[in-house]
C-alpha positions in Angstrom: 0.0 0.0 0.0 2.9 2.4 0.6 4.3 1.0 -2.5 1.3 2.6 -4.1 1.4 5.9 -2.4 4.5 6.6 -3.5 4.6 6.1 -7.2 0.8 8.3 -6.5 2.9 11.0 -5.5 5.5 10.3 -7.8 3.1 10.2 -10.7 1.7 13.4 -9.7 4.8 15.3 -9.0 5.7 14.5 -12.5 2.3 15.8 -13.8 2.6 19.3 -11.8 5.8 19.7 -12.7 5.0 19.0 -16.5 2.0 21.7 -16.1 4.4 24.3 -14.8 7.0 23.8 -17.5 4.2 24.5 -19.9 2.4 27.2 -17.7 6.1 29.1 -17.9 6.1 28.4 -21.8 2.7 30.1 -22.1 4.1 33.5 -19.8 7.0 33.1 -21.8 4.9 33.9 -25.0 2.6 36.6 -23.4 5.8 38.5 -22.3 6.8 38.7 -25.7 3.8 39.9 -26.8 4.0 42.7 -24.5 7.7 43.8 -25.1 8.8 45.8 -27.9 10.1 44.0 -31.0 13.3 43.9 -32.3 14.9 46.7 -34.6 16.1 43.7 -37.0 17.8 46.3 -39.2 20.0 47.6 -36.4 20.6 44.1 -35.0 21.1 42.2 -37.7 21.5 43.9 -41.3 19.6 45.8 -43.8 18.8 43.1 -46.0 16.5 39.9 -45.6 16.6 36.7 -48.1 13.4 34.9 -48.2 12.7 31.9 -49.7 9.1 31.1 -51.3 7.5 34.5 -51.1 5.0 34.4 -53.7 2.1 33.6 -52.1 0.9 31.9 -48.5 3.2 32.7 -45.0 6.2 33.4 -47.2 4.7 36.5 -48.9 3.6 37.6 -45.9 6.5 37.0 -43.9 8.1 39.2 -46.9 5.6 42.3 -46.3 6.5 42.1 -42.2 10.3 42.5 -43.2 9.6 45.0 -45.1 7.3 47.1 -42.6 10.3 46.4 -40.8 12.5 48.4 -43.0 14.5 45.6 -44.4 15.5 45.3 -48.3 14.7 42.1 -49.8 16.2 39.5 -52.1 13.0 37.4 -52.9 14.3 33.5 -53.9 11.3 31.8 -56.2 10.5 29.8 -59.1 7.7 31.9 -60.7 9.3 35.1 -62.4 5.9 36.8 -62.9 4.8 36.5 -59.6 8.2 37.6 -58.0 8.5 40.7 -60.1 4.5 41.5 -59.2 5.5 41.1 -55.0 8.9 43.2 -55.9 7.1 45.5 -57.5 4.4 46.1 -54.6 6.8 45.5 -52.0 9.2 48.5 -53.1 6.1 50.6 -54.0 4.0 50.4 -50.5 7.0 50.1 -48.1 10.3 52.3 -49.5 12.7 49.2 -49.5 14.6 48.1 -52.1 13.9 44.6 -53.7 15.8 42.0 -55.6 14.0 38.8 -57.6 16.0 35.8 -58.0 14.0 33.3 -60.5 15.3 29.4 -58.7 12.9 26.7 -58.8 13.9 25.2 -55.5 13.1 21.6 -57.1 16.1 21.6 -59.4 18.8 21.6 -56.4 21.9 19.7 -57.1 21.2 19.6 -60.6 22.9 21.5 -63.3 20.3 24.2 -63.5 19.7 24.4 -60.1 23.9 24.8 -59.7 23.1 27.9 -62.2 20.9 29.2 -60.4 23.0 28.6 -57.2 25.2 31.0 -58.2 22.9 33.6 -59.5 21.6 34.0 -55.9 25.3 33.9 -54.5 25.9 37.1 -57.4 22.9 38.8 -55.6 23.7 38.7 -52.2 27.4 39.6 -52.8 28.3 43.0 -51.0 24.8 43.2 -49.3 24.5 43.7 -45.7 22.4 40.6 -45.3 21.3 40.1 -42.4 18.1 37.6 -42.0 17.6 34.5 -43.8 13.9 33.0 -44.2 14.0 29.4 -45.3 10.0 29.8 -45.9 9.8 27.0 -49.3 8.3 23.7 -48.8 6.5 21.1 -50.5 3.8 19.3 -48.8 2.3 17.5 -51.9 1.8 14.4 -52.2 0.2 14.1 -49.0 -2.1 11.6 -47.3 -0.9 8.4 -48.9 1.0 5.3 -48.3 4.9 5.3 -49.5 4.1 2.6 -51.9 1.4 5.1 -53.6 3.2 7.6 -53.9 5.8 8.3 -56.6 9.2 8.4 -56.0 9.8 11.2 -58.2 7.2 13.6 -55.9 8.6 11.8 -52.9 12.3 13.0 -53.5 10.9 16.7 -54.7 9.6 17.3 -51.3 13.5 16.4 -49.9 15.0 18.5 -52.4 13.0 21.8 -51.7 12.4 21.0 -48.0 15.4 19.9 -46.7 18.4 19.9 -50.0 17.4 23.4 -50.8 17.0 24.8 -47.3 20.7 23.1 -46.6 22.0 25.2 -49.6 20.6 28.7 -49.4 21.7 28.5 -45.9 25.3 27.4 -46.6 25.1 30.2 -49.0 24.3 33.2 -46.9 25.9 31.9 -43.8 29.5 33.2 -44.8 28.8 36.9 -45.0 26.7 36.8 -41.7 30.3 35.0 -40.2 32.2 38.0 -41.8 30.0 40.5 -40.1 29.5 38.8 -37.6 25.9 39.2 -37.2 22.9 37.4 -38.2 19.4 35.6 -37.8 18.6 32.5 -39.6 14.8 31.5 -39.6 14.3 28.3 -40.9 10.2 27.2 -41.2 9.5 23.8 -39.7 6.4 22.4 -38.8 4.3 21.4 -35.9 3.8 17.8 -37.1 7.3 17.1 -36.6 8.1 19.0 -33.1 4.9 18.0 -31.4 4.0 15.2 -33.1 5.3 11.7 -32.0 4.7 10.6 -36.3 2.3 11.7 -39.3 1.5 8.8 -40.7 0.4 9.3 -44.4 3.3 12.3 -44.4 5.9 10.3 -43.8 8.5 12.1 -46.0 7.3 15.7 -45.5 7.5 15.1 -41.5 11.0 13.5 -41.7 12.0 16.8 -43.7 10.9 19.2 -41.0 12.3 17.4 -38.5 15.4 17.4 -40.1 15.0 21.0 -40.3 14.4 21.4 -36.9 17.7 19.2 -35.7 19.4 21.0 -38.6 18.5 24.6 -36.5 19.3 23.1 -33.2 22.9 22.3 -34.2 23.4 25.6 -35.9 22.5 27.8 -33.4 25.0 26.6 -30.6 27.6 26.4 -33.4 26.9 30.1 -34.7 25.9 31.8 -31.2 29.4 32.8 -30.3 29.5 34.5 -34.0 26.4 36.5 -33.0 24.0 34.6 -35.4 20.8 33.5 -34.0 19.4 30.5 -35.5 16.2 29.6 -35.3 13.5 26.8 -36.1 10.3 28.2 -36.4 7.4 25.4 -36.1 3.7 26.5 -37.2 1.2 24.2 -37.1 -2.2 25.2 -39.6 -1.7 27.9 -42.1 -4.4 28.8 -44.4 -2.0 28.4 -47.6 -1.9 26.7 -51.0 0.0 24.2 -49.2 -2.5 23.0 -47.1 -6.4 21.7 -48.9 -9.2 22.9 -48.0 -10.4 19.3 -47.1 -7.6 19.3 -44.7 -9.0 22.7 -43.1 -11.9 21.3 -42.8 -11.0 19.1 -40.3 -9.6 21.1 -37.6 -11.4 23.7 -35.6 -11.8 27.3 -37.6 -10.0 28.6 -34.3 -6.9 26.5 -34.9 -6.2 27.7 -38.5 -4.2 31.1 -38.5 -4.5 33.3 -41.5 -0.7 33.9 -43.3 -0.4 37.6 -42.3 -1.4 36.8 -38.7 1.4 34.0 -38.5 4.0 36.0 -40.4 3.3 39.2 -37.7 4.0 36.7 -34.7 6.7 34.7 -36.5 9.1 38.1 -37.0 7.9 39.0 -33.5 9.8 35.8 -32.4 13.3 35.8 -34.7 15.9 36.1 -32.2 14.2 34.8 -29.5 15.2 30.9 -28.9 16.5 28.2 -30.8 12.6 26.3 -31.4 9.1 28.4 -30.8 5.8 28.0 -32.4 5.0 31.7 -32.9 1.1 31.6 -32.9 -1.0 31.6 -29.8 -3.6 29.8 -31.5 -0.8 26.9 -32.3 0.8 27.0 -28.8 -2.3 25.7 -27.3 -2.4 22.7 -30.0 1.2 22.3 -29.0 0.2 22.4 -25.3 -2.6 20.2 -25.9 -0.4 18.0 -28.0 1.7 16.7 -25.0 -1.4 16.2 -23.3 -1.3 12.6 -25.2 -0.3 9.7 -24.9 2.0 8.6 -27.9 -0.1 5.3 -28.7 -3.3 7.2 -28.8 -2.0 9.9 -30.8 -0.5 7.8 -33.8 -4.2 5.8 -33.8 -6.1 9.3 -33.9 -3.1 11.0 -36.5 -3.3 7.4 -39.0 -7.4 7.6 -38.5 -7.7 11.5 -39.2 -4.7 11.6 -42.0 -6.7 8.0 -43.6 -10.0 10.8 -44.0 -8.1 12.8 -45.7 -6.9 10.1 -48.1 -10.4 9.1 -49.3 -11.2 12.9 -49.6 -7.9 13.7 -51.7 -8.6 10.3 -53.9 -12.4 11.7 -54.6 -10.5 15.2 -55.6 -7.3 13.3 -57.9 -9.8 11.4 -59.7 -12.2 14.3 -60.3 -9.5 16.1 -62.1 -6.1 15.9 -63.8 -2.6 16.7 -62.5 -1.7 20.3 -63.0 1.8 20.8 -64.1 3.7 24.1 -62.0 5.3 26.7 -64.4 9.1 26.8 -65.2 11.2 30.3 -65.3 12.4 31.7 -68.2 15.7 31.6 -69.2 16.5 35.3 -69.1 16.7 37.9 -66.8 17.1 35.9 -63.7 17.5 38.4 -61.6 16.0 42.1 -61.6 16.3 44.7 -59.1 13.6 47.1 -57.7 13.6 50.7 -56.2 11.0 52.4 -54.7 11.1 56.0 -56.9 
């Protein structure tokens, strides 16, 4: 009977101490609400690289910089749509802008070598000073390994994890020689909170590499004066994410883009791992609430919904084919006049 008491107590020391870690997580986050931001310009440099800016949480991760006063060097595939967000960028908030054409896809090949070096030509002699590894492939999502095909498989570890690797290695050096810098790489909260994601097998093993790949850099860059940093959302309302996925969660739970972007520059500097939404530190919260076991039977059940829904949608209409850059004019720079 004593024997009993004391793994009670034991049990329940663990659980209070387990609610205060998190209770201290939550303060954590209202204090930085409250507190000034950063002046990233004076702290870190007057120019930001951004990966994936186009549309979704990078474009609007692209907007806050600017606000912020930083000059942009915006990294995407779609030349059109990167001169239309230079353009708007430079005319509503006074910055400069530079569009890099790089179809993230194409890393370690001999185009995406080219195109490698074109975004090593841009940043050369720019203060740069923040690094937003924002691109990521989710797609093909919700299926078994041996439905998927290999090709779409491996273009989710070249953008998400090959690419990221890369861009970083490239803009690294110039923060060393300054010695100052922030490096925001974009995780996700399936791989940091999540014991698996079943049906996502390759997308969540790519964000958590991201996330080990931030962990390492941080201590190894500190003592430079780079802050490194994994960020880990969990529901964005973006192209990357179906609106049969959305569906399923609670309205509450799905932050708009501009409303992660504003916490997610709110939080660069400030830790190694944070999930910068309110509305996502409560699933995150919630998240360790659960037992392992009954999460990967709720996760395979849930992410198994969303494969009959996505074979209804695949079969209802054909593969759409994503547009390749042009040749020319890969990279064009913008001035507010």
């Amino acid at each position: 009977m004593a024997a009993v008491s004391l793994w009670l107590v034991v049990l329940g020391s663990i659980g209070a101490l387990y609610v205060v870690a998190n209770c201290f997580r939550v303060l954590r986050y209202l204090s930085l609400c409250l507190r000034q931001p950063k002046d990233l310009r004076r702290r870190y440099g007057s120019w930001a690289v951004i990966t994936g800016p186009t549309s979704g949480l990078g474009r609007s991760m692209a907007v806050e910089l600017a606000r912020a006063g930083l000059n942009l060097v915006l990294v995407g595939r779609d030349r059109a749509k990167l001169q239309d967000v230079s353009e708007k960028i430079a005319r509503c908030h006074g910055v400069q802008t530079k569009a890099v054409v790089f179809d993230l896809s194409l890393v370690s090949t001999p185009e995406g070598d080219e195109a490698m070096r074109r975004l090593r030509d841009a940043v050369e002699g720019l203060d740069v000073g923040v690094l937003v590894n924002n691109a990521g492939v989710a797609k093909p999502g919700a299926l078994y390994l041996h439905e998927a095909e290999v090709g779409s498989l491996m273009r989710i570890v070249r953008v998400n994890l090959q690419a990221l690797t890369e861009v970083t290695a490239a803009v690294l050096p110039g923060m060393v020689e300054r010695g100052r810098g922030a490096v925001v790489n974009i995780g996700s909260g399936s791989a940091v909170a999540m014991p698996s994601f079943p049906l996502y097998s390759v997308y969540a093993a790519t964000k958590r590499y991201v996330a080990a790949f931030s962990k390492s850099l941080y201590v190894e860059y500190k003592s430079n004066g780079i802050d490194v940093q994994c960020q880990a959302p969990f529901l964005v309302e973006t192209n990357m994410v179906s609106s049969a996925v959305k569906s399923s969660f609670y309205a509450q739970f799905v932050v708009t883009p501009d409303a992660c972007a504003r916490a997610a520059v709110r939080w660069i500097g400030h830790g190694r791992l944070c999930v910068p939404s309110l509305a996502h530190q409560v699933q995150w919260w919630f998240a360790g609430l659960v037992p392992g076991v009954i999460h990967d039977a709720y996760r395979l059940a849930k992410n198994l919904q969303q494969r009959e829904m996505f074979r209804v949608l695949r079969s209802a209409r054909a593969p759409k084919s994503h547009p390749q850059a042009d040749e020319d004019d890969k990279v064009v720079v913008y001035n507010k006049q």
